[in-house]
Backbone bond lengths (Angstrom), bond angles and torsions (degrees), N, CA, C in turn:
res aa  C-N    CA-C-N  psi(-1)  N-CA   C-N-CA  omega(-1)  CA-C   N-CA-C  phi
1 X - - - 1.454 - - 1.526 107.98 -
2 X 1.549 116.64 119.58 1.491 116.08 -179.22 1.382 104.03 -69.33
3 X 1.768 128.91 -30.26 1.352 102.93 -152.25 1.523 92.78 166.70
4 X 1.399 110.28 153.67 1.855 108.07 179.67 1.607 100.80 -87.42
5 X 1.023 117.22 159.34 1.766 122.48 145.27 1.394 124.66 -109.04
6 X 1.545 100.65 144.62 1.685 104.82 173.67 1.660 113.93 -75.72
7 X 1.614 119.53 121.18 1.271 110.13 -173.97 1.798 114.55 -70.84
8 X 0.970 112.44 -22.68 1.816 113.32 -162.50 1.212 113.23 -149.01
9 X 1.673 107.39 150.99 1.577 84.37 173.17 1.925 116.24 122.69
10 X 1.264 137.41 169.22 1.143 111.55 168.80 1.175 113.46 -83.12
11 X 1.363 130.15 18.60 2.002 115.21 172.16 1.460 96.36 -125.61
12 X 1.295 104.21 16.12 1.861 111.54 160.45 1.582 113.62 -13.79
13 X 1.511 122.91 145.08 1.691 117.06 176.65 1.376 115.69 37.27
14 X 1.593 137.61 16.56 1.378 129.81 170.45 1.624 99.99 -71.59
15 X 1.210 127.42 161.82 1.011 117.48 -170.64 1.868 101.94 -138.14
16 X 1.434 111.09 107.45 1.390 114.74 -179.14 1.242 134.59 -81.67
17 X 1.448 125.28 100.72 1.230 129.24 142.96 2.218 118.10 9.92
18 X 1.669 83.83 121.03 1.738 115.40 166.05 1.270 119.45 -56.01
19 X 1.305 128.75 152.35 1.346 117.34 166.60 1.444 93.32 -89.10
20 X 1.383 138.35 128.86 1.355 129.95 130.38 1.649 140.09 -10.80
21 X 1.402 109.83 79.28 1.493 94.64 170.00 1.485 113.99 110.40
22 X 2.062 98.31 -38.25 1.961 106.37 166.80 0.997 115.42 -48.04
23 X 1.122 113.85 169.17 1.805 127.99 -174.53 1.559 66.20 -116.65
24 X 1.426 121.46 119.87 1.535 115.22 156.77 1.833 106.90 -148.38
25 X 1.144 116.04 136.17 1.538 109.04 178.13 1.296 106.18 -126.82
26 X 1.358 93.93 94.99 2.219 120.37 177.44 1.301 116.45 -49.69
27 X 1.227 126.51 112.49 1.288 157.05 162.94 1.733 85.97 -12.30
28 X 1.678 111.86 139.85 1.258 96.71 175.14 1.076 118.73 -106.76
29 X 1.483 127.91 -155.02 1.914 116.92 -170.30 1.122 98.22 -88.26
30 X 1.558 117.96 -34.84 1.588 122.68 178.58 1.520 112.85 -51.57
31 X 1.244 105.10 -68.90 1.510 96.59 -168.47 1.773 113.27 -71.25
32 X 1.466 105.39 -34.67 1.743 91.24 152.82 1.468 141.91 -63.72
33 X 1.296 133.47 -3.12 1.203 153.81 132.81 1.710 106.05 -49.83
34 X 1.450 114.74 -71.26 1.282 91.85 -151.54 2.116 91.09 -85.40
35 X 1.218 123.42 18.94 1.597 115.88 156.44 1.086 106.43 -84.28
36 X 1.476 131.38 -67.67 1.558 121.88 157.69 1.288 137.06 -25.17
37 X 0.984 124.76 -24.30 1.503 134.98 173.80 1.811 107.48 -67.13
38 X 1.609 111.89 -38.49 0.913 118.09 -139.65 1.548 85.14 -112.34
39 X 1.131 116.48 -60.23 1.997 106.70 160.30 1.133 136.66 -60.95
40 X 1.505 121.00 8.78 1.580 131.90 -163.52 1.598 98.21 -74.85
41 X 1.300 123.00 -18.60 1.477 99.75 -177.63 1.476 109.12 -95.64
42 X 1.434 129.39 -13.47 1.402 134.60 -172.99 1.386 122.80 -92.24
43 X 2.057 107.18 -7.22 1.321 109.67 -176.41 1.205 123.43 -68.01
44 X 1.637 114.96 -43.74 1.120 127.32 -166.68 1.824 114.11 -47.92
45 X 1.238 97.15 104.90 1.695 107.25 -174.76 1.391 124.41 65.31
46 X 1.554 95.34 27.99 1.852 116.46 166.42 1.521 123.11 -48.91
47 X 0.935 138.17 162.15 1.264 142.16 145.46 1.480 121.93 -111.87
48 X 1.454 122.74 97.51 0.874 145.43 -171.08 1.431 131.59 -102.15
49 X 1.382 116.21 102.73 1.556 126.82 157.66 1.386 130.84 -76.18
50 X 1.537 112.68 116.36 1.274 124.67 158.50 1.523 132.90 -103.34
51 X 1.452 117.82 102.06 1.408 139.75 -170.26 1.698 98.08 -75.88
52 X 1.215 108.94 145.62 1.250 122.47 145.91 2.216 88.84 69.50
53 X 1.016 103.67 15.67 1.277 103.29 -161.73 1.504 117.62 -32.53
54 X 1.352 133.70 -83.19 1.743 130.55 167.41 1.872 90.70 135.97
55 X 1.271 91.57 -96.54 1.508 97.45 -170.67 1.457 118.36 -95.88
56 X 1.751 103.67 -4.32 1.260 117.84 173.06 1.955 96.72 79.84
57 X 1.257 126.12 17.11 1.136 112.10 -175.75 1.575 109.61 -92.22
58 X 1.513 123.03 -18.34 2.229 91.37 156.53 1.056 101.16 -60.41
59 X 1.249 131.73 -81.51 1.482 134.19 -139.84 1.706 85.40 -55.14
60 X 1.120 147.02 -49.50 1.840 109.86 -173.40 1.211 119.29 -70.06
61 X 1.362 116.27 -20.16 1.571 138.53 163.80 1.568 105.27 -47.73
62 X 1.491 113.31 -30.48 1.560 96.90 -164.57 1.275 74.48 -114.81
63 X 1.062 167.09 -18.71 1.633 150.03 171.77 1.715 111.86 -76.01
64 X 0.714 111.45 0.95 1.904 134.68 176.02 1.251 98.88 -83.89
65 X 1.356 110.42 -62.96 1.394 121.22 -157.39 2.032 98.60 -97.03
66 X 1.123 116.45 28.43 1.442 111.47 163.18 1.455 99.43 107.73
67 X 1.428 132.18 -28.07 1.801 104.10 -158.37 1.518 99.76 -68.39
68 X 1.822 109.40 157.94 1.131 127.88 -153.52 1.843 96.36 -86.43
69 X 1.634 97.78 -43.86 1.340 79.92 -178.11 1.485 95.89 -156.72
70 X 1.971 103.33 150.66 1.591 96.29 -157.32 1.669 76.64 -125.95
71 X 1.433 109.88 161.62 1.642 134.47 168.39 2.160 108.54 -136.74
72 X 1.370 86.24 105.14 1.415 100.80 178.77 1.664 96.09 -118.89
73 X 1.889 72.15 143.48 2.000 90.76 -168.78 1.291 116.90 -153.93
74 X 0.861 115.23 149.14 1.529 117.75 -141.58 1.564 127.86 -170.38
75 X 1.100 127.65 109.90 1.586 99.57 -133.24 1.964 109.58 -112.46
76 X 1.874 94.33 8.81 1.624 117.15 174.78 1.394 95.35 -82.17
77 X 1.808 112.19 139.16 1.131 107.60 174.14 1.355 117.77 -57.32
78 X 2.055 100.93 -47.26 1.589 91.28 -168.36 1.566 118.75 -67.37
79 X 1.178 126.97 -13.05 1.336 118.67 -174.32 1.415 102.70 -81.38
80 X 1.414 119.89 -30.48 1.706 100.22 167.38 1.570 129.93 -65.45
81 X 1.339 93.06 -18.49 1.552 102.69 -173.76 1.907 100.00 -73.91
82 X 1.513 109.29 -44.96 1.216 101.37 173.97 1.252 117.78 -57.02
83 X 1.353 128.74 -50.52 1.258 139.50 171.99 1.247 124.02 -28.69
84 X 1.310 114.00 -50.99 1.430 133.25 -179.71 1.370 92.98 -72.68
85 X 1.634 152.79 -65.08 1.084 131.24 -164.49 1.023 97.46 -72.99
86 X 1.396 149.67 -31.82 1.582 129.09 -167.49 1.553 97.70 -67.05
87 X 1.168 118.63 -38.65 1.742 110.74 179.92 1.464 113.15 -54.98
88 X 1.150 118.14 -39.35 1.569 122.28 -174.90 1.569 101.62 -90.15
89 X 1.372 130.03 -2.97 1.497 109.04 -178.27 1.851 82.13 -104.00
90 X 0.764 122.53 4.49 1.492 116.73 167.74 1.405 121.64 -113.41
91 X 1.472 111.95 3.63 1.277 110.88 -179.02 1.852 119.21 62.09
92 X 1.142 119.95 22.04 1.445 107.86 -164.45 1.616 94.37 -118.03
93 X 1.514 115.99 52.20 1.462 107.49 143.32 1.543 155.02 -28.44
94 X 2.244 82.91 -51.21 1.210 98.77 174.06 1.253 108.06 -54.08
95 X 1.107 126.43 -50.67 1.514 131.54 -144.98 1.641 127.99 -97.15
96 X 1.562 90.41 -30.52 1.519 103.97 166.45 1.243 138.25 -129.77
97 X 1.479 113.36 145.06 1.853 108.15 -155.43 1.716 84.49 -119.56
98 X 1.101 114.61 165.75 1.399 128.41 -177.84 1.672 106.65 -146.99
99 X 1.279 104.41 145.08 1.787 125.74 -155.57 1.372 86.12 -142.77
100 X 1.660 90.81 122.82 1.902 113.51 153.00 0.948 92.28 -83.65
101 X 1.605 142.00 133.82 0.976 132.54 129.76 1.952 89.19 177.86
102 X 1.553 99.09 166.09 1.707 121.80 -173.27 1.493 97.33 -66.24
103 X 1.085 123.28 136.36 1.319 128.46 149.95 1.033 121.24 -17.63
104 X 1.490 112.10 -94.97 1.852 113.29 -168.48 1.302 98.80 -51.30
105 X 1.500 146.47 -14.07 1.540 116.87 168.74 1.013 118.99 -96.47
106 X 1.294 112.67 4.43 1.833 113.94 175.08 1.525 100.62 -96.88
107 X 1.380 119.45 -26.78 1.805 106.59 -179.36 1.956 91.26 -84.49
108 X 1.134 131.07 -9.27 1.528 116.60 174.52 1.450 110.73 -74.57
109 X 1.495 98.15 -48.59 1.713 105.88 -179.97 1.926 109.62 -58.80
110 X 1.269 104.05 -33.05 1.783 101.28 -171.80 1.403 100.88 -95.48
111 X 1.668 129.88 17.61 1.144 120.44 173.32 1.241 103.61 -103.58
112 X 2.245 118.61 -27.79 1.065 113.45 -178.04 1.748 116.38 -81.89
113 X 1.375 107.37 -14.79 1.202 114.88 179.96 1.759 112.04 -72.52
114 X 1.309 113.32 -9.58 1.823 119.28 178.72 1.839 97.58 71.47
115 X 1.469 106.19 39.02 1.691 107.63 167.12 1.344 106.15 -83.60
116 X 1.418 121.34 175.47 1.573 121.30 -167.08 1.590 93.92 -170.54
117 X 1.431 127.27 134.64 1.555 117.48 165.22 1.601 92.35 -138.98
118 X 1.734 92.73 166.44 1.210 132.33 160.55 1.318 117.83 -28.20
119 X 1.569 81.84 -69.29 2.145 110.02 -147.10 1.572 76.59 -118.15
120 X 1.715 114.12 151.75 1.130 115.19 142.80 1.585 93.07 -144.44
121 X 1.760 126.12 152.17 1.184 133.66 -170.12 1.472 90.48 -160.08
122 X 2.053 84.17 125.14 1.849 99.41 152.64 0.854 106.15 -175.33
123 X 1.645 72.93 147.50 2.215 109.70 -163.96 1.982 95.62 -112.95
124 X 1.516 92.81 56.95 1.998 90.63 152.25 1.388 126.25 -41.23
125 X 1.455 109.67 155.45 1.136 90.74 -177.21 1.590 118.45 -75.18
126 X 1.428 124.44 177.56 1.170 132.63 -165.02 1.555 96.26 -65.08
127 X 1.406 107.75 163.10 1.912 127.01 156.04 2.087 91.00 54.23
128 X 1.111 135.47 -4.83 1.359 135.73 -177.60 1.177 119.26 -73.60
129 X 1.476 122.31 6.20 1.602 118.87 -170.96 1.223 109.60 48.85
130 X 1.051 134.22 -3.71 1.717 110.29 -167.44 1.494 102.89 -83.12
131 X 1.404 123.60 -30.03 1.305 103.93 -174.83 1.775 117.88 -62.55
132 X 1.141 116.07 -7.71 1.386 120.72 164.27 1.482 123.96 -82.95
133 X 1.454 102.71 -25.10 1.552 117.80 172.02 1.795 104.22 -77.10
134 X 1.203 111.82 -23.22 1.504 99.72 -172.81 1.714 106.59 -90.89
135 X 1.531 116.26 -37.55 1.286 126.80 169.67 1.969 106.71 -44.51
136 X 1.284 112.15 -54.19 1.052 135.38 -179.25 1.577 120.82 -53.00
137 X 1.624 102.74 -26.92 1.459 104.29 -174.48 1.509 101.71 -93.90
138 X 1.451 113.73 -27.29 1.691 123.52 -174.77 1.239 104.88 -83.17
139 X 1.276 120.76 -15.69 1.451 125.43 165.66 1.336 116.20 -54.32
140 X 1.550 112.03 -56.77 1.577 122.00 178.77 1.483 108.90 -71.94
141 X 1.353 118.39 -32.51 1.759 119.00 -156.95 2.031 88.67 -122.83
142 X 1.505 109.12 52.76 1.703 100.75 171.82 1.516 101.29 -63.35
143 X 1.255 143.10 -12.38 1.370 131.13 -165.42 2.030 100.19 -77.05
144 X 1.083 111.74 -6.95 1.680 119.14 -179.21 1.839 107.45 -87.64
145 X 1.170 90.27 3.14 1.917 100.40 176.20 1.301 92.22 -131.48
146 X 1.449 107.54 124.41 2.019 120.73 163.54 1.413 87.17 -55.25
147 X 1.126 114.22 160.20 1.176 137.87 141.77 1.444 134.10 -51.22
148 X 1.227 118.38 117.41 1.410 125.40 -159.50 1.898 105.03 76.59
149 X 1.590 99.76 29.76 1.864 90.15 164.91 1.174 132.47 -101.82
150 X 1.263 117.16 144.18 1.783 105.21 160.79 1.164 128.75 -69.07
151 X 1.516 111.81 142.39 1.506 122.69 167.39 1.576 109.57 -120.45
152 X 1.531 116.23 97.03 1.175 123.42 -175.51 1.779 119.44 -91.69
153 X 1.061 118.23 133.40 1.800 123.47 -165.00 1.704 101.36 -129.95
154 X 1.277 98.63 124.36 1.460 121.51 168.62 1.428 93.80 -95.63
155 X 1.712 98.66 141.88 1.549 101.14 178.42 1.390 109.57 -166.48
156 X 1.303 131.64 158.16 1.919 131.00 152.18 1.778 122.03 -13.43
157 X 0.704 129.36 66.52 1.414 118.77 172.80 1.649 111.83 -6.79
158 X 1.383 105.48 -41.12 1.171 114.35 179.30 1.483 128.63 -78.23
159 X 1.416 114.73 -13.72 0.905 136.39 165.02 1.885 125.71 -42.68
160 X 1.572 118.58 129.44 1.650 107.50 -176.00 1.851 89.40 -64.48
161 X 1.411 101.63 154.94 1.071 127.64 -172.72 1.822 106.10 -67.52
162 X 1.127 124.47 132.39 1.357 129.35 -153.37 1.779 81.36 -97.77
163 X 1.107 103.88 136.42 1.745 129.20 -179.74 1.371 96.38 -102.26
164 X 1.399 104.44 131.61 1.298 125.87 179.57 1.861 112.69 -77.51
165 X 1.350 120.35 99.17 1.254 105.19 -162.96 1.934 102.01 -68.31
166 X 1.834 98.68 -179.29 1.852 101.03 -178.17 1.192 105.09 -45.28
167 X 0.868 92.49 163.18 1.576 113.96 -170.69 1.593 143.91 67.85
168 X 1.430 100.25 3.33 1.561 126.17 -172.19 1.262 115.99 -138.29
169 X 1.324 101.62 127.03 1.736 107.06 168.09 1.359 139.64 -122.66
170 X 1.612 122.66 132.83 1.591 108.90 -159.75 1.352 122.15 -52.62
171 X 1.309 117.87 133.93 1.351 104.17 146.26 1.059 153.83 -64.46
172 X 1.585 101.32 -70.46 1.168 127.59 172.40 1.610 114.38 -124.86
173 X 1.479 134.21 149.18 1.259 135.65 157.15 1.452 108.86 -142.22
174 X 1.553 112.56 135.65 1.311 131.68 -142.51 1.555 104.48 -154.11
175 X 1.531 111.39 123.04 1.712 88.55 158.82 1.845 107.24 -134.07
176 X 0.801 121.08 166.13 1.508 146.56 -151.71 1.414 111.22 -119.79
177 X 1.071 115.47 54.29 1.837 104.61 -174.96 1.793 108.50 59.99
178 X 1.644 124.03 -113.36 1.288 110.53 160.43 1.481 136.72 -90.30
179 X 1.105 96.04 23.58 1.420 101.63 179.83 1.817 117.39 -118.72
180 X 0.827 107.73 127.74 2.170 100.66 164.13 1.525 118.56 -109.57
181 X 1.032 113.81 -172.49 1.300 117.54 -162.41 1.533 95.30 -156.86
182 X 1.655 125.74 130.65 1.610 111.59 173.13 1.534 74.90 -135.34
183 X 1.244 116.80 150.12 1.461 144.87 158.01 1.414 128.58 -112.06
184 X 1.385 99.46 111.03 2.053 84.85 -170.89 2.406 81.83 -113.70
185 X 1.803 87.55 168.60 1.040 88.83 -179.42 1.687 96.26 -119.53
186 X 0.962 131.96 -173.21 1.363 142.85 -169.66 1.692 103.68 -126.23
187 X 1.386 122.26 105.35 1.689 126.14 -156.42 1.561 80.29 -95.68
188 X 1.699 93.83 152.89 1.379 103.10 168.32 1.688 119.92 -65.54
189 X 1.159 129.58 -148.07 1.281 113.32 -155.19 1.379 91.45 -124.33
């Protein structure tokens, strides 16, 4: 595989850069299509987090498609390094900042900072528990999701089905050949 593409959007057909050397398995067009499909009305001037990002291709996926401002993080050197050029072969400075660093300490640091998004999405790696560790941290810190947000999780098909902790309810659960998709929403109060 040379590289992902952005399906829609103004960085339409750009075509993003591999990490070198990562073990990384990129979100595909399918299941980013049918996540986009399903967030297309909430992007417009979203604030959007991408965990565990890889090639950084949702979060440019959702800066394509309008969100105002994306945070992809990622805590392999080489995937930031890709990251960082996929931001500059797309020009979306304005819009997107990129973080070395582990997940759960980047949602601690943006909980102490009083940050809050839209969108939040992450595709941990497979069989790693973390996607329960990340559900788990938004569990304690829901004030890092607006109200009425999504928290979208790439995961194992095979995977036990990730339980929406209080305060959240599924949307959607979906799987894709090797890939799934669980969507929880964030209920008002």
């Amino acid at each position: 595989m040379s590289g992902v593409r952005i399906i829609a959007g103004q960085y339409k057909r750009r075509v993003l850069g591999l990490p070198r050397g990562a073990n990384i398995r990129p979100t595909s067009s399918r299941v980013r299509e049918s996540l986009f499909a399903m967030l297309h009305p909430w992007l417009a001037e979203a604030r959007f987090l991408d965990l565990c990002a890889g090639t950084g291709a949702v979060g440019l996926e959702a800066a394509s498609r309008g969100a105002a401002r994306v945070l992809l993080v990622d805590n392999d050197r080489r995937c930031v390094q890709a990251i960082r050029a996929n931001v500059a072969a797309c020009s979306a400075h304005d819009v997107a900042q990129v973080w070395h660093m582990d997940c759960l300490r980047a949602l601690r640091m943006l909980h102490e900072r009083g940050e809050a998004f839209d969108i939040i999405f992450a595709d941990p790696p497979y069989r790693s528990g973390l996607v329960f560790k990340i559900v788990s941290a938004l569990a304690r810190r829901p004030e890092l999701l607006e109200e009425n947000g999504w928290l979208c999780l790439e995961h194992d098909p095979g995977h036990p089905d990730v339980a929406a902790p209080p305060g959240f309810g599924v949307q959607s659960r979906k799987s894709y050949g090797d890939q799934a998709l669980t969507v929880l929403r964030k209920l008002p109060p």
